[in-house]
C-alpha positions as CSV (number, residue, x, y, z in Angstrom):
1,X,-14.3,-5.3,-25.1
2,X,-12.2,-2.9,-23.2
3,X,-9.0,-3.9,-21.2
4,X,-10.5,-2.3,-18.0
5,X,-11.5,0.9,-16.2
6,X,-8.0,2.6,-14.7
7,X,-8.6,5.6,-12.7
8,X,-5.3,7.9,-13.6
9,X,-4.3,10.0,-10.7
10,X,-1.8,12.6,-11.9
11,X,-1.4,16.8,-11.4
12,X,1.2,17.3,-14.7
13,X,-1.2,17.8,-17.3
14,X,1.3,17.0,-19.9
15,X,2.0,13.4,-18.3
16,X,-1.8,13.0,-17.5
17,X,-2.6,13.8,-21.0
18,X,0.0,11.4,-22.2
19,X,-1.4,8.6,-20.1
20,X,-4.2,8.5,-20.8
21,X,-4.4,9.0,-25.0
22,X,-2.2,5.8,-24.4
23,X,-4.0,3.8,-22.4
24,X,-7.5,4.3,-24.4
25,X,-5.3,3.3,-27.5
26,X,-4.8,0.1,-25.7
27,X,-7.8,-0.3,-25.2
28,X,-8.5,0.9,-22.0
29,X,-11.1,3.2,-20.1
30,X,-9.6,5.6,-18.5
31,X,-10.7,8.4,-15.9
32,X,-8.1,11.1,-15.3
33,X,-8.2,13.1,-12.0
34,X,-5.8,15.8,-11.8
35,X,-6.2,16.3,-7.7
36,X,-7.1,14.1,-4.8
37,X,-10.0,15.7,-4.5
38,X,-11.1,14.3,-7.6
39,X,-9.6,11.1,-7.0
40,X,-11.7,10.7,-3.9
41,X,-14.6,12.0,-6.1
42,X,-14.0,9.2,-9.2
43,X,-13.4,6.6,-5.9
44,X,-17.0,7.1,-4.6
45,X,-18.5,6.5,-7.6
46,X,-17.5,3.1,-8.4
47,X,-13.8,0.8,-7.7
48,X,-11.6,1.3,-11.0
49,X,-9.8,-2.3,-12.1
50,X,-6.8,-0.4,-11.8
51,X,-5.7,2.6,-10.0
52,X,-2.5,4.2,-11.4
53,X,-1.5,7.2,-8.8
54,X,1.5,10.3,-8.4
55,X,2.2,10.2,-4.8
56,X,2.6,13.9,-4.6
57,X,-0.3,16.1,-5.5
58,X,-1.4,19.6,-4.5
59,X,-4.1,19.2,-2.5
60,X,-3.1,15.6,-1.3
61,X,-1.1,12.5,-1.8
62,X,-1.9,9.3,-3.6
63,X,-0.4,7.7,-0.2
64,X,-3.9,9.3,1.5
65,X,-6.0,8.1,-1.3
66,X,-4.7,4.6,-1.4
67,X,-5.2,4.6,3.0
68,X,-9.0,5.7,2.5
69,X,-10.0,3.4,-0.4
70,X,-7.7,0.7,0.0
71,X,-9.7,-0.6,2.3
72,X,-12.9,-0.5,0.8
73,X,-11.5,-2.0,-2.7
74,X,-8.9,-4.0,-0.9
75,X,-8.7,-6.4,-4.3
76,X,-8.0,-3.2,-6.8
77,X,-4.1,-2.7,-7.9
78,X,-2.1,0.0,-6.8
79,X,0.6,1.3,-8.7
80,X,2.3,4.4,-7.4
81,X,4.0,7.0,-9.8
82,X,7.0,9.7,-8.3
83,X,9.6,11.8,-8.9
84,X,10.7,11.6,-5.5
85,X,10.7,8.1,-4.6
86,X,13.5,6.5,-2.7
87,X,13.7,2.4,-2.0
88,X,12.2,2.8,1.8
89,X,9.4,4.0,0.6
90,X,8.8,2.1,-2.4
91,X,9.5,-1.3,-0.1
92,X,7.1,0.6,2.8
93,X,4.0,1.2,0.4
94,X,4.3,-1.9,-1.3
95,X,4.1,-3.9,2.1
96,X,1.0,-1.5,2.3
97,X,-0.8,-3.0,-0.4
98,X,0.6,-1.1,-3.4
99,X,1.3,-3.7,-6.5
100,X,4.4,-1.7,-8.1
101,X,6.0,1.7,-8.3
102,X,8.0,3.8,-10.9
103,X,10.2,6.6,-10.6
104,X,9.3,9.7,-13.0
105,X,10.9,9.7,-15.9
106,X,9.5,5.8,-16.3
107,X,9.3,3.4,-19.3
108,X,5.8,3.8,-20.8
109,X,5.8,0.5,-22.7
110,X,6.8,-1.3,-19.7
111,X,4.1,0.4,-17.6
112,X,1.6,-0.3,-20.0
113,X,2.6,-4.3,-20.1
114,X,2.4,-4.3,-16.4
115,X,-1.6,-2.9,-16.7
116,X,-2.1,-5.3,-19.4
117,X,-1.0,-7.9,-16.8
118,X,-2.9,-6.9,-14.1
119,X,-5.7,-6.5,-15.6
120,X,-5.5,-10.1,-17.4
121,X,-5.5,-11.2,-14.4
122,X,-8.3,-9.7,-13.0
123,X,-10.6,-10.5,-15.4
124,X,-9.7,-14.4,-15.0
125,X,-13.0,-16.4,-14.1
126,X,-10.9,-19.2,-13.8
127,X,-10.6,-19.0,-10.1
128,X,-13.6,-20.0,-9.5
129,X,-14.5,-22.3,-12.2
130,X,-11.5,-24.2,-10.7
131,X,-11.7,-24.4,-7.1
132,X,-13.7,-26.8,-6.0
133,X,-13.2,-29.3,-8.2
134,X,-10.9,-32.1,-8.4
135,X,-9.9,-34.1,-5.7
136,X,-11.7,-35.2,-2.7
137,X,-10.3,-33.3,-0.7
138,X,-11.3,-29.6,-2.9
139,X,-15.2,-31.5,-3.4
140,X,-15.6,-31.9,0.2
141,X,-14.4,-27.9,0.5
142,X,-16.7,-27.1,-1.5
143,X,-19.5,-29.2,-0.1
144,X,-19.0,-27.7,2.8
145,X,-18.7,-24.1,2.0
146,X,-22.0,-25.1,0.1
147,X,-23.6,-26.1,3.2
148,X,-22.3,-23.1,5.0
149,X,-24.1,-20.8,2.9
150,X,-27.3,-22.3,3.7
151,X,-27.2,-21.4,7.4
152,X,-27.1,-18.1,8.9
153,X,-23.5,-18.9,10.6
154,X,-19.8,-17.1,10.7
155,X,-17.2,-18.9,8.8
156,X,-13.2,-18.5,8.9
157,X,-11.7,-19.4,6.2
158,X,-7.4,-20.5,6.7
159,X,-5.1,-20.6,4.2
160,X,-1.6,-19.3,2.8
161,X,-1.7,-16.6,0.5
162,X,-2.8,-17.3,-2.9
163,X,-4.4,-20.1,-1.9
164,X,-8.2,-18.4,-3.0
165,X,-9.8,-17.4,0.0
166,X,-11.7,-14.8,-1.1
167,X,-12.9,-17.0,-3.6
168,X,-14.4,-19.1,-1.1
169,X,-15.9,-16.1,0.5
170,X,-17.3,-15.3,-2.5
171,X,-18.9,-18.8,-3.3
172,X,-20.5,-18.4,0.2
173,X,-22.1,-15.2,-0.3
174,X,-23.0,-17.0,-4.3
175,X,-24.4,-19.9,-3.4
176,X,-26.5,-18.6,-0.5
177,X,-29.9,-16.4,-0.2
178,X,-28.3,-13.2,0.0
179,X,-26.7,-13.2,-3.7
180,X,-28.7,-10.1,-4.4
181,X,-27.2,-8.1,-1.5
182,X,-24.3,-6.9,-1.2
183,X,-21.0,-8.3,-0.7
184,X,-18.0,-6.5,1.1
185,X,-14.8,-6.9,1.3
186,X,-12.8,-5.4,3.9
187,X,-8.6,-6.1,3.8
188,X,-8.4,-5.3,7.7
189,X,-4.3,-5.1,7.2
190,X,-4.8,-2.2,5.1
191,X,-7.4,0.0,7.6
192,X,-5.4,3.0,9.0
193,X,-5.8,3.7,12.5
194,X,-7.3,7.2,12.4
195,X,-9.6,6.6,10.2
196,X,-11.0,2.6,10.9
197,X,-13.9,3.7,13.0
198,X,-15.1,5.5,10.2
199,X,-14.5,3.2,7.6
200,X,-16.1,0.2,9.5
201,X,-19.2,1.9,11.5
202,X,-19.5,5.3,9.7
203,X,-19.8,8.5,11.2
204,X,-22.1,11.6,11.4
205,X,-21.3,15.2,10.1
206,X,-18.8,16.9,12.8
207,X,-17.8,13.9,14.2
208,X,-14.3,14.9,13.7
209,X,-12.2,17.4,12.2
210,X,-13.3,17.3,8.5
211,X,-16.5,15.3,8.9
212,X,-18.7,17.4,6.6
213,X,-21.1,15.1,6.0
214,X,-22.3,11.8,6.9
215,X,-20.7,9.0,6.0
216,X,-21.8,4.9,5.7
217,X,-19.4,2.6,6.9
218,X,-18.9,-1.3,5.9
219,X,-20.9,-2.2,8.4
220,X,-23.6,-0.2,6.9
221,X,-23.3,-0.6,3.2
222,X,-23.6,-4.4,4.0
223,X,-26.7,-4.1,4.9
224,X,-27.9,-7.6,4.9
225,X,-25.4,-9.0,2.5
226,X,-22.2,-10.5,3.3
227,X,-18.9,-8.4,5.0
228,X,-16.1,-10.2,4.4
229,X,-13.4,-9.3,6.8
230,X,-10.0,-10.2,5.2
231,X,-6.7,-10.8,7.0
232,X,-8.8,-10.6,10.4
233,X,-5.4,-11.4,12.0
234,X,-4.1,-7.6,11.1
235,X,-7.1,-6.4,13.2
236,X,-5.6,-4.0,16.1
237,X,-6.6,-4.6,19.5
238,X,-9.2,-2.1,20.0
239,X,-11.1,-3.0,16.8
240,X,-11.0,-6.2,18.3
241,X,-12.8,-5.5,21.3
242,X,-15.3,-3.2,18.5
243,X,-16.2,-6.2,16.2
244,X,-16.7,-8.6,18.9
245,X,-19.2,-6.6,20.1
246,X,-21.2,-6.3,17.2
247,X,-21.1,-9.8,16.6
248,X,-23.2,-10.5,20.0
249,X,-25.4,-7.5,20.3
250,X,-25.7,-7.6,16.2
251,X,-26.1,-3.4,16.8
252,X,-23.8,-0.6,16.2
253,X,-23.4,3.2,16.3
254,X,-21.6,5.8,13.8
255,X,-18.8,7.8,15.2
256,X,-20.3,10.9,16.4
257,X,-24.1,9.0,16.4
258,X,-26.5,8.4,18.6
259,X,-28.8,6.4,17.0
260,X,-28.3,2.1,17.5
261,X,-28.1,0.6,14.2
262,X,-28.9,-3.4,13.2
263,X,-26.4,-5.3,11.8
264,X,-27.8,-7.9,9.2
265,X,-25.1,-9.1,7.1
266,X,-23.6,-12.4,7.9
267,X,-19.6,-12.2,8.5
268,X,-17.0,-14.3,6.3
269,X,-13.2,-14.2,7.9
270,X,-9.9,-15.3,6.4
271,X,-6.7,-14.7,7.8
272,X,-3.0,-16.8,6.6
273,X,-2.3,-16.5,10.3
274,X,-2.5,-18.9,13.0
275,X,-4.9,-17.4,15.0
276,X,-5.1,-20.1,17.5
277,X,-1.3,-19.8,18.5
278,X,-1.6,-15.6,18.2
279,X,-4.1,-16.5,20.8
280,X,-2.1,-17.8,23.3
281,X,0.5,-15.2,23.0
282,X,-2.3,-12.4,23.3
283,X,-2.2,-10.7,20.1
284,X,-6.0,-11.7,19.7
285,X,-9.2,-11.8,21.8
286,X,-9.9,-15.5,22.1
287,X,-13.7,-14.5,22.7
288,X,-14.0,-13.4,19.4
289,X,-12.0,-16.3,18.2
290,X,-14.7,-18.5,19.7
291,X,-17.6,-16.1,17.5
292,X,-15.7,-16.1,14.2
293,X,-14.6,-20.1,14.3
294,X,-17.5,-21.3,14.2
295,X,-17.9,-23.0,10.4
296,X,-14.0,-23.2,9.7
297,X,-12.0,-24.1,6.4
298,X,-9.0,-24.4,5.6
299,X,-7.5,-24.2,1.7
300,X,-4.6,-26.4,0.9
301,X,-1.5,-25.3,-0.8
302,X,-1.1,-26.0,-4.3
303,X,1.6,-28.2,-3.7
304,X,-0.6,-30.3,-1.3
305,X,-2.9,-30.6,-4.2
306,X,-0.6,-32.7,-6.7
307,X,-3.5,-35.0,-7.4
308,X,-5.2,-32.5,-9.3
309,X,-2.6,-30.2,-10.7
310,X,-2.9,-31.7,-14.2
311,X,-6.5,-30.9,-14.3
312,X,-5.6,-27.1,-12.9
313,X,-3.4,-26.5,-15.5
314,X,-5.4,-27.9,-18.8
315,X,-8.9,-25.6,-17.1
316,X,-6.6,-22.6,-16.4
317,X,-5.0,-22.9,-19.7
318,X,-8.2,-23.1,-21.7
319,X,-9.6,-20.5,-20.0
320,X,-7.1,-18.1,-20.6
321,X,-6.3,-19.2,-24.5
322,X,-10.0,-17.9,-24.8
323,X,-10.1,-15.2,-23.0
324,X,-6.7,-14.1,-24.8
325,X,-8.8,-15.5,-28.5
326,X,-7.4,-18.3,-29.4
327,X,-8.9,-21.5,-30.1
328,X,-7.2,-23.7,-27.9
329,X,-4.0,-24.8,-26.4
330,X,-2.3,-28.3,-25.9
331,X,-0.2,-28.1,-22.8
332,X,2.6,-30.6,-23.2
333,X,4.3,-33.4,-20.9
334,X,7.2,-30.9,-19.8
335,X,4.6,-28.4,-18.8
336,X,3.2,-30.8,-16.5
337,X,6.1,-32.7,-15.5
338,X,8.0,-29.2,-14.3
339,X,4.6,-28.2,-12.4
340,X,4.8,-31.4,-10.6
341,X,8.6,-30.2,-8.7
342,X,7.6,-26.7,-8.5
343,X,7.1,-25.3,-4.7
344,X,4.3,-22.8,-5.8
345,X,4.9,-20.4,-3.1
346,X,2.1,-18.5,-4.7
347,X,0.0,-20.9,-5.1
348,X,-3.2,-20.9,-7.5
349,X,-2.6,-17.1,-8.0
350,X,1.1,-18.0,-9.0
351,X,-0.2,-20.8,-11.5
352,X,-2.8,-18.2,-13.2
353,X,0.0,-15.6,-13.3
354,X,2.0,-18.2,-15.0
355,X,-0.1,-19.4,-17.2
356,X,-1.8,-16.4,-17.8
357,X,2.1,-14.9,-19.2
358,X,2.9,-17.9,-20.7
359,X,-0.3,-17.8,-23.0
360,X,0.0,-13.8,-23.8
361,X,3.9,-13.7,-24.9
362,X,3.6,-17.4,-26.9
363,X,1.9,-18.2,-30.1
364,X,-1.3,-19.7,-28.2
365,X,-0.7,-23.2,-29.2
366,X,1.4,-24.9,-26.5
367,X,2.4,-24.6,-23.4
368,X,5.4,-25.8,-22.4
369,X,7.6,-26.0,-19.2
370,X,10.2,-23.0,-20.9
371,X,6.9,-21.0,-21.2
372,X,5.3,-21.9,-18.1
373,X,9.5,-21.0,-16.1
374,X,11.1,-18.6,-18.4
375,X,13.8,-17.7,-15.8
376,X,14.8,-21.6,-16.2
377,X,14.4,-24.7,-15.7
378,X,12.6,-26.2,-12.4
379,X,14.8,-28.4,-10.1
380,X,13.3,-31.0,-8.1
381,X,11.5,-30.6,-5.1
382,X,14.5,-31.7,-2.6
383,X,16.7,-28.5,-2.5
384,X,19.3,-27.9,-4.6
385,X,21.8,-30.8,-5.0
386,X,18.5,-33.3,-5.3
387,X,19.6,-34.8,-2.4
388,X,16.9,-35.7,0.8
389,X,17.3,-36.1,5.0
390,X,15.2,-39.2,5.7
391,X,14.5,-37.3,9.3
392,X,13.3,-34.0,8.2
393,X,9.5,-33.6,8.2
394,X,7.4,-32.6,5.5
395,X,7.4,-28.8,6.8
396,X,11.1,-29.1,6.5
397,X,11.4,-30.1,3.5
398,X,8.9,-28.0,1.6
399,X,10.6,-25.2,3.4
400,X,14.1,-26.2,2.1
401,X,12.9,-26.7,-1.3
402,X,10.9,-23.3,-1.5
403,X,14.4,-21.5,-0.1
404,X,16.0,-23.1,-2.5
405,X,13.8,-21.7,-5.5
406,X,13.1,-18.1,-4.3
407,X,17.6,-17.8,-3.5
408,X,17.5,-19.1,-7.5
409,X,15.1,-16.5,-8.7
410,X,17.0,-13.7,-6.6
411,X,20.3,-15.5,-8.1
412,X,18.9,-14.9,-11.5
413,X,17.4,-11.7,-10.6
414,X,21.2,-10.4,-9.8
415,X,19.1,-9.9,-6.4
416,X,16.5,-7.6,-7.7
417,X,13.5,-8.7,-5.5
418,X,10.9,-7.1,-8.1
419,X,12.3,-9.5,-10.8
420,X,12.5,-12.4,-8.5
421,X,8.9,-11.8,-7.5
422,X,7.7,-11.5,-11.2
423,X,9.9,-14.7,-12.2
424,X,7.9,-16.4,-9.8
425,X,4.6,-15.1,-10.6
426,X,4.0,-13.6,-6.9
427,X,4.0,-10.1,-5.2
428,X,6.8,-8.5,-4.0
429,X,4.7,-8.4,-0.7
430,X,4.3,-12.2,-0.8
431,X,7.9,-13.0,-1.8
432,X,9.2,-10.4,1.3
433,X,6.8,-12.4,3.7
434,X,8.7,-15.9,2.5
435,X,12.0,-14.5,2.4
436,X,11.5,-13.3,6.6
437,X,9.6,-16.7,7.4
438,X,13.0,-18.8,5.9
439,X,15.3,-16.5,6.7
440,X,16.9,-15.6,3.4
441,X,18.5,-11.8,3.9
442,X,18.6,-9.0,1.5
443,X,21.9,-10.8,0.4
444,X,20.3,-13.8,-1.3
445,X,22.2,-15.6,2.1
């Protein structure tokens, strides 16, 4: 069983060579393009688990490959390789969608841990053995959901990162008739401007400046699957307007096209947004609010879910002992008792990355709360003297007590926001989105 399919990008045939005869000996599959050309090439064939990518080649840039691909194979990992990087834009293509990024000469083994990482967690059925089950409160989810995919209606599915949305868009499209047919995902954040049209509706040869041929958009390789439209609150303006639409003619045109085109598929959205309040400051359409809310759930946080946390762990846990080939694992008391004050900013991804690391770098046996928080112990849930205002709300609290952890992490970090973020078993992405939203500076202040 291989460790997954990574597509290496890289012009140096020296370094390209080196990569891969080290990743097959890990047990990898790899497929080494030395130009974006190929790149591009490998991309249309099938989505790699990983793509591992130099940012400056000769006929292109892995920048360019992730902005054309990304958005089809939103869920594969980026990781960007360059002799010329500088912070700004390591921080910029991260916030793009990248998952990491090294500076030539780089540390192989460490590279190579990070991959075995990623793809760990990829390969995690977990997720969905796990989602839906539980409390009352994920069974009637999941009931509904269930009912959703037996009528030919949009949902919009709410939730904070991490919280498994495309799960649930997934366990539509599953449970429903059109299991068969395809599903797409679409990460609208991630569409570039110039070339969204295309990517979404397709376009006919000499359309545009470098058309050659004609291309199928989402839209079209949907057919009359499921297009799942993820972070529809990063849709700009005009693609609004574009979607909605298509949503009440069900017909659409390539760029460049004449011919009208049906649109069969049935739409799934998600967005960590408040689209009702972007709404009322005009940032979206509230027309096409009113066609994509029309079956709406929303996920919980984990730490809204400490009813069923317990159970999360023990199925998480046993699911990745085997996957990993051990027989079992017994996760102990201080496990759960330190899961029980933890925040989870990341929520069920952040448990399956923990667990997940936990598992791989102990003896498979036990899981224990110095496994499960190797940067250190977990302080309670109150902020960090333990102490509690009797007139802050919830939101207040949680906030404080989620400061209070990530301002840890970066303490322990020495302020390294990469370390932080793998401390906590998040994104660097994610872990930038919660430092702006409590106001916690570059300065750990």
């Amino acid at each position: 069983m291989t460790a997954g399919h990574i597509l290496v990008v890289e012009d140096d045939t020296t370094l390209g060579m080196s990569l891969q005869q080290r990743l097959v000996l890990e047990g990898f599959t790899v497929r080494w393009a030395r130009s974006a050309a190929e790149a591009h090439a490998a991309l249309k064939d099938a989505a790699p688990d990983i793509i591992l990518s130099d940012i400056r080649l000769p006929d292109g840039d892995g920048e360019t490959i992730m902005r054309q691909h990304f958005a089809r194979f939103g869920l594969v990992p980026v990781i960007f390789m360059t002799a010329y990087g500088d912070i700004d834009q390591a921080v910029r293509l991260v916030r793009d969608g990248a998952v990491d990024y090294v500076s030539k000469p780089f540390d192989l083994d460490g590279l190579v841990e990070t991959l075995h990482g990623i793809s760990r967690r990829k390969s995690s059925g977990s997720e969905i053995g796990t989602a839906f089950s539980g409390s009352s409160a994920m069974r009637k989810i999941g009931a509904t959901l269930l009912r959703a995919a037996e009528i030919d209606l949009p949902v919009l599915l709410l939730g904070e990162t991490g919280t498994g949305k495309e799960v649930a868009a997934r366990y539509v499209h599953e449970a429903g008739s059109r299991r068969n047919l395809p599903f797409v995902p679409v990460n609208c954040g991630a569409l570039p401007a110039d070339l969204a049209d295309s990517l979404l509706f397709g376009h006919e040869r000499g359309s545009f400046t470098g058309a050659s041929g004609v291309h199928r958009g989402f839209f079209e390789e949907a057919e009359g699957g499921t297009l799942f439209l993820d972070e529809i609150g990063d849709l700009s303006p005009i693609l609004q307007v574009k979607l909605l639409r298509v949503l009440e003619t069900r017909e659409f045109r390539r760029l460049g096209g004449s011919e009208t085109r049906s649109f069969g598929a049935r739409i799934v959205c998600a967005t960590n947004k408040d689209l009702r309040a972007m709404v009322t400051d005009g940032l979206f359409r509230e027309d096409l609010w009113f066609r994509i809310n029309v079956i709406a759930c929303k996920l919980p946080p984990l730490r809204d879910r400490g009813e069923e946390l317990a159970s999360l762990l023990d199925d998480i846990a046993s699911a990745a002992a085997a996957r990993l080939g051990y027989s079992g694992v017994i996760v102990d008391e201080t496990a759960y008792d330190a899961a029980k004050r933890h925040s989870w900013p990341g929520n069920i991804r952040e448990l399956i990355n923990r667990v997940d690391r936990a598992i791989a770098m102990g003896d498979g046996r036990a899981l224990s709360e110095a496994a499960l928080f190797p940067e250190g112990p977990v302080q309670t849930d109150t902020g960090v003297d333990g102490t509690l205002d009797v007139n802050a709300t919830l939101s207040e609290v949680r906030d404080a007590a989620e400061r209070a952890h990530i301002k840890a992490a970066l303490a322990r970090a020495d302020g390294s926001p990469k370390d932080a973020a793998e401390s906590l078993g998040v994104s660097r992405t994610t872990l930038w989105e919660k430092m702006r939203r409590l106001n916690i500076g570059p300065n750990n202040s």
